[in-house]
N, C-alpha and C positions, 0 to 999 in steps of 0.2 A: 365386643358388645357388652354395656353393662348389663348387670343384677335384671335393673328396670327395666330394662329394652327385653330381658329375657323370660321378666314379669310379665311382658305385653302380649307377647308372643304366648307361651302359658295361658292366660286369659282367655284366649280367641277359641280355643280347647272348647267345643261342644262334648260335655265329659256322658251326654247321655248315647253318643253315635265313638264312643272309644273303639278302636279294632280289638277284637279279641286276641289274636294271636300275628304278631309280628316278627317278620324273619326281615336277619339283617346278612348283606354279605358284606365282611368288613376288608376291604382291598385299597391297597396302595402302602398297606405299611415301607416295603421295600425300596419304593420309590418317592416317598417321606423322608428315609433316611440318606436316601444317598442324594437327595436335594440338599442337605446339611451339610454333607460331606463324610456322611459316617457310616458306618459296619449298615446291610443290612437287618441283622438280629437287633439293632440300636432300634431302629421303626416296631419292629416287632414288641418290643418289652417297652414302648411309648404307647402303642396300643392299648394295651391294659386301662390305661387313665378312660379311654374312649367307653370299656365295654364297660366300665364303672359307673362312669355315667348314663351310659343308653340301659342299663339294668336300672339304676334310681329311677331318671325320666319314668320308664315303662309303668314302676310302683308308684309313682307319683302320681299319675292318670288314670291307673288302673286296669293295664293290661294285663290279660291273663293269662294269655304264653309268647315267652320270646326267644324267637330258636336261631342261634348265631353259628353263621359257617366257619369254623375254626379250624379245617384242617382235610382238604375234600383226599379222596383216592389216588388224584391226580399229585398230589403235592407229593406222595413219596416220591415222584421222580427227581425232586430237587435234588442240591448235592446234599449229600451225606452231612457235610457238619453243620447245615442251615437244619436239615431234620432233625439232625441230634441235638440241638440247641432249641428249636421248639419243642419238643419231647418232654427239654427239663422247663422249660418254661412253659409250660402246659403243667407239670407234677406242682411245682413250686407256686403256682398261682392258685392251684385249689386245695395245696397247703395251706396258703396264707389266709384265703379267703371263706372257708369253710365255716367260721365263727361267726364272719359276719352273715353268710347265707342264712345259719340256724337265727341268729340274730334279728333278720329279716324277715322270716318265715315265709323262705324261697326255699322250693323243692327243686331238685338239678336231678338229669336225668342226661344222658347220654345217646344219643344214633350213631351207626355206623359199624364199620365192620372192626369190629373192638380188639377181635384176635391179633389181628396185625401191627398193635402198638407195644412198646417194650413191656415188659411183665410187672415192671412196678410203676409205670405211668399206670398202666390198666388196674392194676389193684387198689392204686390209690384212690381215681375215677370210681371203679364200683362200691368204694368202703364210702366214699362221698355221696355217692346217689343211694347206698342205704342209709346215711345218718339225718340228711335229708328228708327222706322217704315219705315224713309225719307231717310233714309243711303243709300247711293249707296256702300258703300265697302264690306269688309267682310262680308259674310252670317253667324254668329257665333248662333248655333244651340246648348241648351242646353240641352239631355235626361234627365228628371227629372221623377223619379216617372213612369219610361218608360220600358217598355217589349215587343219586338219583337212579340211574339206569341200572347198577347194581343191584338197589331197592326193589327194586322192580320184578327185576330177573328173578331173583329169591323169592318174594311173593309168589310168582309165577309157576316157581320147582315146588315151592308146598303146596298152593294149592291143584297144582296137579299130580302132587300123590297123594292128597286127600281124595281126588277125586277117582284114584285109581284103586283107591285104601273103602271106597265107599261110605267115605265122612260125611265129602259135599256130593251135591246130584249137578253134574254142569249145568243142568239148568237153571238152578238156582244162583250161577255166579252172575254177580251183579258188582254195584262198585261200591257196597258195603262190606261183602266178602271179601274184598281186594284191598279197600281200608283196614278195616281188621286182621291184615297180613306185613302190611305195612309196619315200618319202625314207629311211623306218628299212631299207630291204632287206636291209642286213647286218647288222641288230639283234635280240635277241630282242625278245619283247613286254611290257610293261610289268608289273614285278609289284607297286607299289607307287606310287599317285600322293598327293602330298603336297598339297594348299590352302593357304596363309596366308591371314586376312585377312577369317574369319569368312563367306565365302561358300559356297553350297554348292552348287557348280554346276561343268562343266568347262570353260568359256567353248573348245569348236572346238578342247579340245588330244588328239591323238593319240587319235581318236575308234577308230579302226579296233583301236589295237597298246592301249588300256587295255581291254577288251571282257571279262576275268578279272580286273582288278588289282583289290588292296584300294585304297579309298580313305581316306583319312585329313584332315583339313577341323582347323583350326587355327583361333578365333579372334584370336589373334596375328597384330601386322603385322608384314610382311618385316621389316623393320630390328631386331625384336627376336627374331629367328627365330636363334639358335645350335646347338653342335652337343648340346647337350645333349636338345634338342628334339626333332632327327633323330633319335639315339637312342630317344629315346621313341618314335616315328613306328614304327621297327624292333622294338622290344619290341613295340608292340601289334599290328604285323603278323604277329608271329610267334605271338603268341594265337588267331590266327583260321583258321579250319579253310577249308582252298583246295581244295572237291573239285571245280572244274568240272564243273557239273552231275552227278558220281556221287553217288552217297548216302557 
């Protein structure tokens, strides 16, 4: 598609009904690559071009959080050298990218159960989401190592020794409480979740903060996933009528 046809698209953008906060699950790298006939870590580090783009689009419009599934609880069961190859492609890409974050005045911030990743992927990750820290722009949210029903369960063991600590009164728990225990607790709730990859399902992401979002399901694999696509994504969310249960 050209430039133009991508201008066109862009354009149709009602910039005063923009989604606040959009979540993407970016799926099909693997099966990107081995349509080519190559490694599947090949799909994976083709990837990257995608989140590149779907982070500009987002600045571009004017979203204000974009939370990408990058790597759920489920994935460590993969093999071993498919993990150990996203790990360093995980470290090495917010090496590289870190300059242009501050550059952008994107703040990156991290979910998930972070103990479980190698020692120096995690240290790099946290030394990034403090140099960050000052950003006024983008909210860019990364699920690492992250499982909805996990989230949850956790939430659940605090706030029930708060309650047995005589913090919270159970009656006072509500689902501001249980936001506020959550990994999103400074975030709003999801108004927009994106699919690549032809499935139609939310495989455990942001079970609780998607619960209104539109969803949008792509047969498209990540690696050919650009901004023009996002835009589309946005155009047809803004089609669709969001009465949370009012008439």
């Amino acid at each position: 598609m050209s430039a133009t046809a991508q201008d066109k698209i862009f354009n149709k953008i009602d910039h005063s009904k923009v989604p606040k906060h959009v979540a993407v699950i970016m799926d099909g790298n693997g099966r990107w690559a081995k349509k080519i006939g190559k490694e599947r870590f090949f799909g994976h580090n083709s990837g990257i071009n995608s989140v590149k783009d779907t982070i500009e689009a987002s600045i571009d419009i004017g979203v204000e959080t974009l939370t990408l599934y990058v790597f759920s609880l489920e994935n460590w069961k993969r093999p071993e050298t498919e993990v150990k190859a996203l790990m360093h492609l995980l470290f090495s890409s917010i090496e590289s990218e870190l300059e242009n974050l501050n550059k952008n005045n994107i703040m990156l911030d991290v979910i998930g159960k972070k103990d479980l990743l190698p020692k120096r992927t995690k240290k790099r990750l946290e030394d990034a989401v403090k140099e960050t820290c000052k950003n006024t722009g983008l909210k860019l949210n990364l699920a690492i190592s992250y499982g909805s029903k996990q989230e949850i369960v956790e939430a659940v063991k605090t706030i029930s020794q708060k309650v047995k600590k005589n913090i919270i009164s159970l009656e006072n728990i509500d689902e501001n409480i249980i936001n506020d225990h959550l990994y999103t607790r400074n975030l709003d709730n999801v108004d927009l979740l994106i699919r690549t990859g032809g499935e139609i399902r939310v495989s455990n992401f942001l079970l609780w903060q998607i619960s209104y979002a539109e969803l949008f399901f792509l047969e498209l694999l990540w690696p050919d996933f650009k901004k023009r696509h996002f835009y589309e994504a946005i155009v047809e969310y803004q089609k669709r009528a969001r009465r949370f249960g009012k008439i």
